[in-house]
PDB file of N, CA, C, O and CB in Angstrom:
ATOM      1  N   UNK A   1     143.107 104.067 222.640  1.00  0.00           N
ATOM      2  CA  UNK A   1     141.860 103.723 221.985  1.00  0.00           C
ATOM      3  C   UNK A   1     141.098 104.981 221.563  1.00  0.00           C
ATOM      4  O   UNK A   1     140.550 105.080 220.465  1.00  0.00           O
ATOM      5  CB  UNK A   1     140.999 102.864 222.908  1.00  0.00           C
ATOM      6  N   UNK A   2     141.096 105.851 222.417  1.00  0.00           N
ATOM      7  CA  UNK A   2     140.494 106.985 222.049  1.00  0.00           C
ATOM      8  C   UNK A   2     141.008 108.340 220.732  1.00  0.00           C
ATOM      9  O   UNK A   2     140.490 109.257 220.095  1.00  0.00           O
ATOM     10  CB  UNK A   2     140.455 107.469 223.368  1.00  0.00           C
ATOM     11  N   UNK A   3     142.324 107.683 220.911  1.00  0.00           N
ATOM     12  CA  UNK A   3     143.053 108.584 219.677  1.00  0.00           C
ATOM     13  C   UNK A   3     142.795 108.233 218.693  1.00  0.00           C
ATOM     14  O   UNK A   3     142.731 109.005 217.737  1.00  0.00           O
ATOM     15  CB  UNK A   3     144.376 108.681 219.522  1.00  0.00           C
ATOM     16  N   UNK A   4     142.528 106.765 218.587  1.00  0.00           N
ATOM     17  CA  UNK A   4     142.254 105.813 216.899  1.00  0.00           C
ATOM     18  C   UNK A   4     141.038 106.165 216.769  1.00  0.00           C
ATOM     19  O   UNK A   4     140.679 106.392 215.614  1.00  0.00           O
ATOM     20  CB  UNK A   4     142.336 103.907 216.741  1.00  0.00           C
ATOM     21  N   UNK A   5     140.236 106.291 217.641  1.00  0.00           N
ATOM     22  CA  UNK A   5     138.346 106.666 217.376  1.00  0.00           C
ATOM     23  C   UNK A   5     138.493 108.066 216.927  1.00  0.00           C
ATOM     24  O   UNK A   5     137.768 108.381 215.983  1.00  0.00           O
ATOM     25  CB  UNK A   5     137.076 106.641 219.042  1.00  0.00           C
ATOM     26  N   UNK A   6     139.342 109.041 217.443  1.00  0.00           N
ATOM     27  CA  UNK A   6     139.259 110.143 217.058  1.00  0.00           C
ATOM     28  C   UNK A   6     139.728 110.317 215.704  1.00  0.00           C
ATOM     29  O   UNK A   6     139.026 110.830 214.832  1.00  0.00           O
ATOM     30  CB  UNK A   6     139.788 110.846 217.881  1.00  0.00           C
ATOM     31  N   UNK A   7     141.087 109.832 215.482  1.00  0.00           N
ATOM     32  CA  UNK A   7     141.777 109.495 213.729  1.00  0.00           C
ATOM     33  C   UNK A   7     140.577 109.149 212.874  1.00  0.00           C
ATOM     34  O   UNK A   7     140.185 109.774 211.888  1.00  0.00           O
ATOM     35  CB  UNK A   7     143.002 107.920 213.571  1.00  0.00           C
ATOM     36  N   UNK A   8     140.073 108.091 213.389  1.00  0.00           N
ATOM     37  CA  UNK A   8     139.022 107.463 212.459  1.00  0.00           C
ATOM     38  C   UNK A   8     137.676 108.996 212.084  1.00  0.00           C
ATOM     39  O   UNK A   8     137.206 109.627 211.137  1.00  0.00           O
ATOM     40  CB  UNK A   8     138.185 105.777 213.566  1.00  0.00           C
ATOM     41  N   UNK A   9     137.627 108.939 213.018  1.00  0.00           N
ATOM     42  CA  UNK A   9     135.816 109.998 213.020  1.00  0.00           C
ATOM     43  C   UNK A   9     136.397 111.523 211.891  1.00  0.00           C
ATOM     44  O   UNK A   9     135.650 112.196 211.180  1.00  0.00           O
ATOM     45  CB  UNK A   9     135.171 110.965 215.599  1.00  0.00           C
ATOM     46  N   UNK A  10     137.994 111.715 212.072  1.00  0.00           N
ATOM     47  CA  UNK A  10     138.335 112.623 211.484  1.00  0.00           C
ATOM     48  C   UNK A  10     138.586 112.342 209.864  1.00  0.00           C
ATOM     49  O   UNK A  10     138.266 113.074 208.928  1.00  0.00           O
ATOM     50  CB  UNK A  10     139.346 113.055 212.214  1.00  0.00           C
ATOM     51  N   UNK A  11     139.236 111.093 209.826  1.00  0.00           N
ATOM     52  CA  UNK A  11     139.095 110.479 208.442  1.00  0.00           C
ATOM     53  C   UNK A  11     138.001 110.463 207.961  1.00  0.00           C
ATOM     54  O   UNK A  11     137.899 111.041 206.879  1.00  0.00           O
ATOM     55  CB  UNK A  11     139.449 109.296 208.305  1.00  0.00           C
ATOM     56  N   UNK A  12     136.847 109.861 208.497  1.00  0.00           N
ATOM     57  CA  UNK A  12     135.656 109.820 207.772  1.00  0.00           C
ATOM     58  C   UNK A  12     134.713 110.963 207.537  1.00  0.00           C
ATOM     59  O   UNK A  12     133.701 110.876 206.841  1.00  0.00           O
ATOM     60  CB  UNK A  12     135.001 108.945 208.304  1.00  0.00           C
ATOM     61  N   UNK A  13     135.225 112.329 208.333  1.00  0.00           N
ATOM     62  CA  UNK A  13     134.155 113.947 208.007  1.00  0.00           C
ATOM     63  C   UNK A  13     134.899 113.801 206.804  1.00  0.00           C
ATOM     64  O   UNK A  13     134.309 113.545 205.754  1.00  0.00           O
ATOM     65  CB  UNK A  13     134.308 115.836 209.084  1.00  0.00           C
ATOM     66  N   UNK A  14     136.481 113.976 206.860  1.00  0.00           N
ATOM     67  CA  UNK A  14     137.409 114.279 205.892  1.00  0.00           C
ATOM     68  C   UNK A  14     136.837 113.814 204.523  1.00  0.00           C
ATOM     69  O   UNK A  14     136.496 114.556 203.602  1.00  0.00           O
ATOM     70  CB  UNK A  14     138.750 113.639 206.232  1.00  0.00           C
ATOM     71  N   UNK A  15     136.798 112.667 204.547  1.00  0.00           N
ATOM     72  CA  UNK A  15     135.590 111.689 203.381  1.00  0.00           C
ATOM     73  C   UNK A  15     134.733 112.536 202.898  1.00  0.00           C
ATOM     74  O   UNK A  15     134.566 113.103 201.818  1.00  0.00           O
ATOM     75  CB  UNK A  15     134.516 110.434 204.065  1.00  0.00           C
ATOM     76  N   UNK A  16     134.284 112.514 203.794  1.00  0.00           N
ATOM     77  CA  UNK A  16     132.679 113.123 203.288  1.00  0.00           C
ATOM     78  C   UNK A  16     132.483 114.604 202.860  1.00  0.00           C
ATOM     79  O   UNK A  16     131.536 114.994 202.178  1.00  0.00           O
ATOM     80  CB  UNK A  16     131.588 113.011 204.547  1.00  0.00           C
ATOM     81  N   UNK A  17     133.474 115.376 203.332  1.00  0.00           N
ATOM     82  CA  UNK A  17     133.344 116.356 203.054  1.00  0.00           C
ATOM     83  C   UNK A  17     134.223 117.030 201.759  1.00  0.00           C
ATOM     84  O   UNK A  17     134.162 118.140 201.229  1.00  0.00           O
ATOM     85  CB  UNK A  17     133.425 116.788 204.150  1.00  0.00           C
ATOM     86  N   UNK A  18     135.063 115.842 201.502  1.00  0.00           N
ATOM     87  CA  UNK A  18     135.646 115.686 200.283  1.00  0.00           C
ATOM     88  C   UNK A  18     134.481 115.606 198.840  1.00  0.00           C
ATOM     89  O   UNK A  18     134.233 116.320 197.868  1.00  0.00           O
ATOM     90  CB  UNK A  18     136.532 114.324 200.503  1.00  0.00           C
ATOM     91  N   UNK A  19     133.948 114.175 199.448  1.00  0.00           N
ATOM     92  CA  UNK A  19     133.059 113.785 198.224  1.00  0.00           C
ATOM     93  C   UNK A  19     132.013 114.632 198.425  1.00  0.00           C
ATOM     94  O   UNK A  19     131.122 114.522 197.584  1.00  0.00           O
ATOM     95  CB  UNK A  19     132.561 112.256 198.096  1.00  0.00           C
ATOM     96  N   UNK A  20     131.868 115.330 199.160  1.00  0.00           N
ATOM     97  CA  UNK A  20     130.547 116.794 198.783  1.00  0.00           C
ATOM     98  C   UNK A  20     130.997 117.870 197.980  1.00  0.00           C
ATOM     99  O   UNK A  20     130.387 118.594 197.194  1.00  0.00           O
ATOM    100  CB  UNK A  20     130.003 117.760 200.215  1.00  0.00           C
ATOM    101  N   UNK A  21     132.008 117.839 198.279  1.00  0.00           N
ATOM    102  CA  UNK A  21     132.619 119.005 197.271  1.00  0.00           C
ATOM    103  C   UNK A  21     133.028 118.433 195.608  1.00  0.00           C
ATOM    104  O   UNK A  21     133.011 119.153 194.610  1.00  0.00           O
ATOM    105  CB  UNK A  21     134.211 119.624 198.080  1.00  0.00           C
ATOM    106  N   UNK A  22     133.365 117.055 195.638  1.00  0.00           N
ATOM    107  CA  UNK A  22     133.715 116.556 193.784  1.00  0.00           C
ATOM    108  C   UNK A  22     132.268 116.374 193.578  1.00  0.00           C
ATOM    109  O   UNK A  22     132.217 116.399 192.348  1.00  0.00           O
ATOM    110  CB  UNK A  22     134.832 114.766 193.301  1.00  0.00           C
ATOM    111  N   UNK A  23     131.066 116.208 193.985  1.00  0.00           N
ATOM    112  CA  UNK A  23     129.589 116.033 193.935  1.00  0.00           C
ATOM    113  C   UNK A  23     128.898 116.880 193.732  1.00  0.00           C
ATOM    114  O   UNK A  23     127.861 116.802 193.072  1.00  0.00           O
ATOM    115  CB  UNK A  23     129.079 115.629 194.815  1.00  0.00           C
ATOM    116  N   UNK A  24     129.424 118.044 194.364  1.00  0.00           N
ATOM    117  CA  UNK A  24     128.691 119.473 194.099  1.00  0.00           C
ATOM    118  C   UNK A  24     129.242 119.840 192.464  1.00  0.00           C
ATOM    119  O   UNK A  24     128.533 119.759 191.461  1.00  0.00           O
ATOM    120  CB  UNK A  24     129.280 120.869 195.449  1.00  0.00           C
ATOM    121  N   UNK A  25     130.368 120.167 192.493  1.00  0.00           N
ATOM    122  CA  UNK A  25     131.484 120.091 191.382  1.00  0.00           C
ATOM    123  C   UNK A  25     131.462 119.606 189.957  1.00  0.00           C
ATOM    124  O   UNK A  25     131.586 120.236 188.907  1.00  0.00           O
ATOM    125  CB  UNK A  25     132.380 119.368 191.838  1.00  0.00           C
ATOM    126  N   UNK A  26     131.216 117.940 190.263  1.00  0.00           N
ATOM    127  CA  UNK A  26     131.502 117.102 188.866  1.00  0.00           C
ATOM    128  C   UNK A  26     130.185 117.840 187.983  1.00  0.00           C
ATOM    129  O   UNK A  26     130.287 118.697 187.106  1.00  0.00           O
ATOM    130  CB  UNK A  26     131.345 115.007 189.069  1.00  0.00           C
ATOM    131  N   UNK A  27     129.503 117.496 188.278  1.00  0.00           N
ATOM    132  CA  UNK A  27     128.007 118.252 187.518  1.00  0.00           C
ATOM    133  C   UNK A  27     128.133 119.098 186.242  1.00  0.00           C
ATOM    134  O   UNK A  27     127.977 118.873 185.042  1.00  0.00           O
ATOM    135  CB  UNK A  27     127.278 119.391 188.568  1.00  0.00           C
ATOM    136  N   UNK A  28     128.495 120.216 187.024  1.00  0.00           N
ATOM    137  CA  UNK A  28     128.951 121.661 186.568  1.00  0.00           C
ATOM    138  C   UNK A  28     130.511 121.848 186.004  1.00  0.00           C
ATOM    139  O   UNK A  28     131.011 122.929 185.692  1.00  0.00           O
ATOM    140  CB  UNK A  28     128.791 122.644 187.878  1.00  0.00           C
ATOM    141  N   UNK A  29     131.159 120.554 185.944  1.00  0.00           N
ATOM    142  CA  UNK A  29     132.792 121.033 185.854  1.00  0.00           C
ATOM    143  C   UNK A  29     132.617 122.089 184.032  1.00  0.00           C
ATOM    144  O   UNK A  29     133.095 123.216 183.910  1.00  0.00           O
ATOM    145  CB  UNK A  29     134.267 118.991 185.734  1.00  0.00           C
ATOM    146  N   UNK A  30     131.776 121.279 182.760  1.00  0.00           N
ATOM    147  CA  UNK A  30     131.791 121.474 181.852  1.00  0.00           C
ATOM    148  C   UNK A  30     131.555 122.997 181.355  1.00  0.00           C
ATOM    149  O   UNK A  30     132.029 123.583 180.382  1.00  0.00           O
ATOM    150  CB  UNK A  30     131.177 120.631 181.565  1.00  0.00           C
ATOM    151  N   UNK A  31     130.377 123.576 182.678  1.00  0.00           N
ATOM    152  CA  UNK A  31     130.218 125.275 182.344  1.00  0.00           C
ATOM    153  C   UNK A  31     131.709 126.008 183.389  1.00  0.00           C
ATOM    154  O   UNK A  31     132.531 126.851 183.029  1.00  0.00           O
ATOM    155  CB  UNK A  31     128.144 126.037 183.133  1.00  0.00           C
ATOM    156  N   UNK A  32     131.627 125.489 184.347  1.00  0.00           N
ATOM    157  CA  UNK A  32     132.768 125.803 185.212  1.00  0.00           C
ATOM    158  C   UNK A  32     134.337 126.219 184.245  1.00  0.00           C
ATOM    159  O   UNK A  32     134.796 127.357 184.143  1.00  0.00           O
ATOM    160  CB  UNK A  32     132.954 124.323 186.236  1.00  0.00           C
ATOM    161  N   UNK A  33     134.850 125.131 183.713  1.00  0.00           N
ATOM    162  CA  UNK A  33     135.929 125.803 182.736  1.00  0.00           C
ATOM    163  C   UNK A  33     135.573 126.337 181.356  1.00  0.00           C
ATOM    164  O   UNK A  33     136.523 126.387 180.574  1.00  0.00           O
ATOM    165  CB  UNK A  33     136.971 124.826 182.452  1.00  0.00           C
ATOM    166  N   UNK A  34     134.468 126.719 180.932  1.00  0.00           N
ATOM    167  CA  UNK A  34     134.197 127.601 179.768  1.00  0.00           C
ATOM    168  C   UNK A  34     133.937 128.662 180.369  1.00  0.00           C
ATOM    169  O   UNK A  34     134.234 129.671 179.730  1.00  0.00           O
ATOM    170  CB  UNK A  34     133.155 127.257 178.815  1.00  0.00           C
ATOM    171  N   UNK A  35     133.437 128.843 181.484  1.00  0.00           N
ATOM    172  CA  UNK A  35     133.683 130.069 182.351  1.00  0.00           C
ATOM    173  C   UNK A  35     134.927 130.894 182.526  1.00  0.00           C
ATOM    174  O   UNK A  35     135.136 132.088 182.311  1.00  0.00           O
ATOM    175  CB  UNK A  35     133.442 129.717 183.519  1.00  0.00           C
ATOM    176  N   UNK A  36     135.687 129.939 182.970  1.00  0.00           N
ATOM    177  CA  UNK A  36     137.307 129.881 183.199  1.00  0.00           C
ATOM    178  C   UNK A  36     137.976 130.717 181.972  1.00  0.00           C
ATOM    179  O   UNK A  36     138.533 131.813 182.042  1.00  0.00           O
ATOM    180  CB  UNK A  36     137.935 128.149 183.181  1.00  0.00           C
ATOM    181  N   UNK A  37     137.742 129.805 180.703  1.00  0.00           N
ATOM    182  CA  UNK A  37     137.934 130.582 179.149  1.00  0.00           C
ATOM    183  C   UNK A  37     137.949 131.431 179.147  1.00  0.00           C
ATOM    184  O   UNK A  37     138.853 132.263 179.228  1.00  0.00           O
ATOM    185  CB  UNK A  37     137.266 130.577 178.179  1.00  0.00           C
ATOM    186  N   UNK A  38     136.487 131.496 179.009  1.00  0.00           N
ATOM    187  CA  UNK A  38     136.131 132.299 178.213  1.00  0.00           C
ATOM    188  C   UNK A  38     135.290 134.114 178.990  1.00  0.00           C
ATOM    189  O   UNK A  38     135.267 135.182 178.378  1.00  0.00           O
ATOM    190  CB  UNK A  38     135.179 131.223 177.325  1.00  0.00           C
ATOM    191  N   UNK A  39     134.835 133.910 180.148  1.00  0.00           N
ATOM    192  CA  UNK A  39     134.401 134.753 180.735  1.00  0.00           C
ATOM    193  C   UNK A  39     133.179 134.479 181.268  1.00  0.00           C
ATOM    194  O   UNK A  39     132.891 133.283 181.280  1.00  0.00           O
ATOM    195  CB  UNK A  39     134.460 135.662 180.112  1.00  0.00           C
ATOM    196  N   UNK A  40     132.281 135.326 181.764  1.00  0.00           N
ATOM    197  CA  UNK A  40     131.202 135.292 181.681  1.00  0.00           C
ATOM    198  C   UNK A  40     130.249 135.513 180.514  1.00  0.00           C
ATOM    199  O   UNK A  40     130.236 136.651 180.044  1.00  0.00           O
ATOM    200  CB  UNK A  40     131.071 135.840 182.422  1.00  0.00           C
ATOM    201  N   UNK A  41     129.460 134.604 179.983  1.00  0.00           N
ATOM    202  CA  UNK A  41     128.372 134.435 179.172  1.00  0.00           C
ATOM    203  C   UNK A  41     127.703 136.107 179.512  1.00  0.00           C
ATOM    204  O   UNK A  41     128.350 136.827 178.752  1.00  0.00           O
ATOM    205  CB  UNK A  41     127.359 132.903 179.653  1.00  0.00           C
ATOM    206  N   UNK A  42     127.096 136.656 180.001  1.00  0.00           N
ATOM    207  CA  UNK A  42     126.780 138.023 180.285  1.00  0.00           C
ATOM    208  C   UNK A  42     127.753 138.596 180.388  1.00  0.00           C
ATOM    209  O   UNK A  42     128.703 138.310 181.116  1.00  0.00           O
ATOM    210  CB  UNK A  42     126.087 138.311 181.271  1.00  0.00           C
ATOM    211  N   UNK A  43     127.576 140.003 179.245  1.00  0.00           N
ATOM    212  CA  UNK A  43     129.089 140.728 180.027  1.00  0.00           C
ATOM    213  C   UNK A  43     127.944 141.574 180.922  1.00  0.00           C
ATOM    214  O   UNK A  43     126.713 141.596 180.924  1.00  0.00           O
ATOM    215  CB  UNK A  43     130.576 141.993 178.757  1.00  0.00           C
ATOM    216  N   UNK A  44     129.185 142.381 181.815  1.00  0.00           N
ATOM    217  CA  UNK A  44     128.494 142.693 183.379  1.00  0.00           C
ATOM    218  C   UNK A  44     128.546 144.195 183.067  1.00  0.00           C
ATOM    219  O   UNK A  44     129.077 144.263 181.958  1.00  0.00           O
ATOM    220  CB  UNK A  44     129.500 142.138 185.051  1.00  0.00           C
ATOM    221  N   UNK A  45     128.230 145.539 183.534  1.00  0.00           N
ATOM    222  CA  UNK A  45     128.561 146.395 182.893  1.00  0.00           C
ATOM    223  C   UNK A  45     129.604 147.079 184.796  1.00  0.00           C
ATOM    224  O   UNK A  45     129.511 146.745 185.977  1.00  0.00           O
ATOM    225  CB  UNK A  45     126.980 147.268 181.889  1.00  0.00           C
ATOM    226  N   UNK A  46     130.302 147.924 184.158  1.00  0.00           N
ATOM    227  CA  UNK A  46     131.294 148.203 185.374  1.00  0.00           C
ATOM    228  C   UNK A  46     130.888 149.183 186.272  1.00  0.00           C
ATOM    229  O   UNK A  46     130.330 150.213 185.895  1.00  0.00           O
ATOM    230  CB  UNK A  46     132.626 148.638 184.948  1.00  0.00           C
ATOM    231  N   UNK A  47     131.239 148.818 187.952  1.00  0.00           N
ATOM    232  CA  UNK A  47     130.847 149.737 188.864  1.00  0.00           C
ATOM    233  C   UNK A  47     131.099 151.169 188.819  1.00  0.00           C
ATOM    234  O   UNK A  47     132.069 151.608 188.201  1.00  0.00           O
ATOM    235  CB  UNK A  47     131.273 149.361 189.868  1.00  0.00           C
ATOM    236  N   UNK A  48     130.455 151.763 189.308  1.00  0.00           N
ATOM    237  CA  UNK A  48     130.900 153.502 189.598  1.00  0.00           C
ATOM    238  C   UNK A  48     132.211 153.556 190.158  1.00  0.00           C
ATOM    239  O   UNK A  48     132.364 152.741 191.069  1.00  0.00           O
ATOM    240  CB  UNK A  48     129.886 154.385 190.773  1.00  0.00           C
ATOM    241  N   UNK A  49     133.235 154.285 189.888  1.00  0.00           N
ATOM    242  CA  UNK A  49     134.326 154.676 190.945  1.00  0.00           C
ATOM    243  C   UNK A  49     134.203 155.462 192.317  1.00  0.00           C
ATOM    244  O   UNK A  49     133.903 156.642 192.498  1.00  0.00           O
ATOM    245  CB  UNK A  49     135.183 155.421 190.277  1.00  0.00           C
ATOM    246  N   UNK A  50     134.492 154.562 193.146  1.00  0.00           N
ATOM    247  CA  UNK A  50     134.100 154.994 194.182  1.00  0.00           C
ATOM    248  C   UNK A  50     135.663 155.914 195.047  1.00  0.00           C
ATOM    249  O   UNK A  50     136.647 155.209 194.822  1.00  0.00           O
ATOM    250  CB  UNK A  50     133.369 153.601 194.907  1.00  0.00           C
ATOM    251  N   UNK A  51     135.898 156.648 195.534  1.00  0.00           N
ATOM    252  CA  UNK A  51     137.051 157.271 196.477  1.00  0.00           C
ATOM    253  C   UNK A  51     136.333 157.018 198.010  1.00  0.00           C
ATOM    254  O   UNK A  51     135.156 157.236 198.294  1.00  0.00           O
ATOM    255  CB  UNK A  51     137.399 159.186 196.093  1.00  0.00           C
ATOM    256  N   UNK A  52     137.192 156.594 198.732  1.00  0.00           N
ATOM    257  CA  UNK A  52     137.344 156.045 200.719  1.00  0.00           C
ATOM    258  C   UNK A  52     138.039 157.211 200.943  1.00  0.00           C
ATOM    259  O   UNK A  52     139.173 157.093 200.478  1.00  0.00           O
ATOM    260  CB  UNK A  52     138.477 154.317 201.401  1.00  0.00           C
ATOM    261  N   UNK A  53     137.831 158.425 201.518  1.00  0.00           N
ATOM    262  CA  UNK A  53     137.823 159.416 201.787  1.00  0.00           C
ATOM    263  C   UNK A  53     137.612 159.231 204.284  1.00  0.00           C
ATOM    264  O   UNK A  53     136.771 158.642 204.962  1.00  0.00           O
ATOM    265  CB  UNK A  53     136.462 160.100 200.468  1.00  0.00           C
ATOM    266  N   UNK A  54     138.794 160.038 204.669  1.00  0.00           N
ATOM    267  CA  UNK A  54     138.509 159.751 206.093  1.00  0.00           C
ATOM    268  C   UNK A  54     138.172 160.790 206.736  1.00  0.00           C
ATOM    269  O   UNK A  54     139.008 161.688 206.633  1.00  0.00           O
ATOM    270  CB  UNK A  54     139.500 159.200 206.783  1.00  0.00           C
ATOM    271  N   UNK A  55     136.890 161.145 207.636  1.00  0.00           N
ATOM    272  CA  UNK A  55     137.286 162.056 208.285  1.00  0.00           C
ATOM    273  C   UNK A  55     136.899 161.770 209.505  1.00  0.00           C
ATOM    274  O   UNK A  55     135.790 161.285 209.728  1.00  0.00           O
ATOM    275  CB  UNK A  55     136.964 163.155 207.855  1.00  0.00           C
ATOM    276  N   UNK A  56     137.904 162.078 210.580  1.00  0.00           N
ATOM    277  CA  UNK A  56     137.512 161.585 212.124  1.00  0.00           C
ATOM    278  C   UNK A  56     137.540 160.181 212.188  1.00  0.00           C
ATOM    279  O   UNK A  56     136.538 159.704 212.721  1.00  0.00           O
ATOM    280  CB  UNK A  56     136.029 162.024 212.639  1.00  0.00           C
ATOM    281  N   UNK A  57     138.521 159.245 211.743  1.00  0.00           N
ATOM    282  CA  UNK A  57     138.341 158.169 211.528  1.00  0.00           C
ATOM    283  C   UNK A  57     137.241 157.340 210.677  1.00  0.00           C
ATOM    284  O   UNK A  57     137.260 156.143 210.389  1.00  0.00           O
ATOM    285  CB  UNK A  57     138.403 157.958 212.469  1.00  0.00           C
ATOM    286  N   UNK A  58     136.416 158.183 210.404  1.00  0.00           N
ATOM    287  CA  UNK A  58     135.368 157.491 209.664  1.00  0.00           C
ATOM    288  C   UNK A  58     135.146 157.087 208.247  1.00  0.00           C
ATOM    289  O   UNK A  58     134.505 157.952 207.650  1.00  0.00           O
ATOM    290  CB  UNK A  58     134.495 158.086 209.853  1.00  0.00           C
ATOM    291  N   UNK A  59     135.438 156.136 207.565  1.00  0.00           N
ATOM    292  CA  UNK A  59     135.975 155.670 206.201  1.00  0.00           C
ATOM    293  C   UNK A  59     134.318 155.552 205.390  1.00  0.00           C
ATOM    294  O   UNK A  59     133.491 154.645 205.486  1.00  0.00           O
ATOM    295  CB  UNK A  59     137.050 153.898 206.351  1.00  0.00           C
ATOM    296  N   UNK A  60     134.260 156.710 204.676  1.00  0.00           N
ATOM    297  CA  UNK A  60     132.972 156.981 203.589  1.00  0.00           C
ATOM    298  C   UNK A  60     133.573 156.813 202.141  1.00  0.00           C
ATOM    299  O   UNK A  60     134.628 157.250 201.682  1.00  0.00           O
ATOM    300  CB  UNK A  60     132.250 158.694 203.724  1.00  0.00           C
ATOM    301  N   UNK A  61     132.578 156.044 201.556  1.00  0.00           N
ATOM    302  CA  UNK A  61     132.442 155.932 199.608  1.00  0.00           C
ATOM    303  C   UNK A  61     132.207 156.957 199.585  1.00  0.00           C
ATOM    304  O   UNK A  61     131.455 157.372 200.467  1.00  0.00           O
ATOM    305  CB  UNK A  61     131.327 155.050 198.611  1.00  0.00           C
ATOM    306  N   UNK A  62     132.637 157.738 198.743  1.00  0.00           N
ATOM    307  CA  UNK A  62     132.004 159.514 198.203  1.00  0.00           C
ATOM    308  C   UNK A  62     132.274 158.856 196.208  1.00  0.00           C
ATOM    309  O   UNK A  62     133.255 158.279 195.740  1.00  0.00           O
ATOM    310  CB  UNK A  62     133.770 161.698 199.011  1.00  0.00           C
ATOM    311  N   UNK A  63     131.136 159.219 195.601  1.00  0.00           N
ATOM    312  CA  UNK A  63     131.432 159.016 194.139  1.00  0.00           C
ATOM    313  C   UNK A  63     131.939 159.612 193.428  1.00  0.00           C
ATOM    314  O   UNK A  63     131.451 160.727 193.241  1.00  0.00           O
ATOM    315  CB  UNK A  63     130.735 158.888 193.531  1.00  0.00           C
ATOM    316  N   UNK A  64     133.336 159.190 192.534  1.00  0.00           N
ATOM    317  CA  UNK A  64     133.995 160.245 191.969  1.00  0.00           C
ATOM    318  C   UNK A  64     133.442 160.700 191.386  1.00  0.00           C
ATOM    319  O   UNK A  64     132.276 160.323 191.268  1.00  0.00           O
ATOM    320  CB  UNK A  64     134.878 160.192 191.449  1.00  0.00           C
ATOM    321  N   UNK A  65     134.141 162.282 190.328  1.00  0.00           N
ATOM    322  CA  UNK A  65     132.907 162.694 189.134  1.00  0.00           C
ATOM    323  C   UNK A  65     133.190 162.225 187.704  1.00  0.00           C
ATOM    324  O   UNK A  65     134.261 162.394 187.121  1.00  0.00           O
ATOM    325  CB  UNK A  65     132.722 164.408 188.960  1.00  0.00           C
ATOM    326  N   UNK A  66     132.203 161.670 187.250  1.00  0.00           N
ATOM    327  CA  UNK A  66     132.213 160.888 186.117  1.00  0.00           C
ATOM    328  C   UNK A  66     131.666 162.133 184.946  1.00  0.00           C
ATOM    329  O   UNK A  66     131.185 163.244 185.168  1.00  0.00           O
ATOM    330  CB  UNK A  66     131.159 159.402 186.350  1.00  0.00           C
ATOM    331  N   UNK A  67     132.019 161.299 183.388  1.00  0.00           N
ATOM    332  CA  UNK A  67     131.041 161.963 182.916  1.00  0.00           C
ATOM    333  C   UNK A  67     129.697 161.738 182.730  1.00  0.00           C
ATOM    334  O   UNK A  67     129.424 160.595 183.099  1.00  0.00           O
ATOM    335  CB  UNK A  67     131.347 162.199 182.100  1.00  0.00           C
ATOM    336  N   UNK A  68     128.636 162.404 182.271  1.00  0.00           N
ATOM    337  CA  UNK A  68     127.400 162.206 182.070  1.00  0.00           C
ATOM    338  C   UNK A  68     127.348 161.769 180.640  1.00  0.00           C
ATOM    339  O   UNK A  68     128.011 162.121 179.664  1.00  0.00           O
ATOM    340  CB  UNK A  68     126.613 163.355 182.420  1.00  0.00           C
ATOM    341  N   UNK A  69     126.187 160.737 180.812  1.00  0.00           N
ATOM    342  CA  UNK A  69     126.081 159.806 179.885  1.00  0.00           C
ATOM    343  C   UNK A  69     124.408 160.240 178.865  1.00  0.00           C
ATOM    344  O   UNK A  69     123.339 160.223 179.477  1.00  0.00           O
ATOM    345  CB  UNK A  69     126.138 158.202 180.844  1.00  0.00           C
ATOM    346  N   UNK A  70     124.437 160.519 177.648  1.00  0.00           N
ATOM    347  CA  UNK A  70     123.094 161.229 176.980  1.00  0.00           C
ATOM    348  C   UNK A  70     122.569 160.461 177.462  1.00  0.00           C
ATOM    349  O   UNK A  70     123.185 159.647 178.150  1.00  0.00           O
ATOM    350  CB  UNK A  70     122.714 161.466 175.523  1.00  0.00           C
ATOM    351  N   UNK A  71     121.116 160.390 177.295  1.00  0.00           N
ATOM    352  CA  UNK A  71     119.727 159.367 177.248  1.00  0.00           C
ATOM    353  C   UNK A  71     119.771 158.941 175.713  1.00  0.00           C
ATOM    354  O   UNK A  71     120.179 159.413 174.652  1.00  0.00           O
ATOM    355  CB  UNK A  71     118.010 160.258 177.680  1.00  0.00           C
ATOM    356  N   UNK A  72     119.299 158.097 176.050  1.00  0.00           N
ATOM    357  CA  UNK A  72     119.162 157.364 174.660  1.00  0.00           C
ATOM    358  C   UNK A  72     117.468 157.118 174.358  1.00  0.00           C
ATOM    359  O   UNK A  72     117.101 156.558 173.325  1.00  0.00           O
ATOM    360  CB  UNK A  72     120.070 155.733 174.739  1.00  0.00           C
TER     361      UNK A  72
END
């Protein structure tokens, strides 16, 4: 008896936590795959290069050297 209560209680989070996720989801599916497409609507501009450099075990970002960019 206690295994079927447990089957059951697990079926029914299972449920629910199903239909929270197609609920959260359905809404948004339409920007979700033009996203997919096409990219992001903003382009993003790209991070600094970073080098993980160790010393003494200790794992530091140090910034590579880039070039310098005029002012505009």
């Amino acid at each position: 008896m206690a295994s079927l209560f447990a089957s059951l209680l697990f079926a029914l989070t299972l449920a629910v936590a199903i239909s929270t996720i197609v609920a959260t989801v359905a809404p948004q599916w339409q920007r979700i795959a033009r996203l997919l497409r096409h990219g992001p609507e903003v382009p993003m501009e790209r991070l600094p290069a970073v080098r993980l450099t160790s010393r003494r075990n200790l794992i530091r970002q140090r910034a590579t050297a880039r070039t310098l960019r005029a002012a505009a």
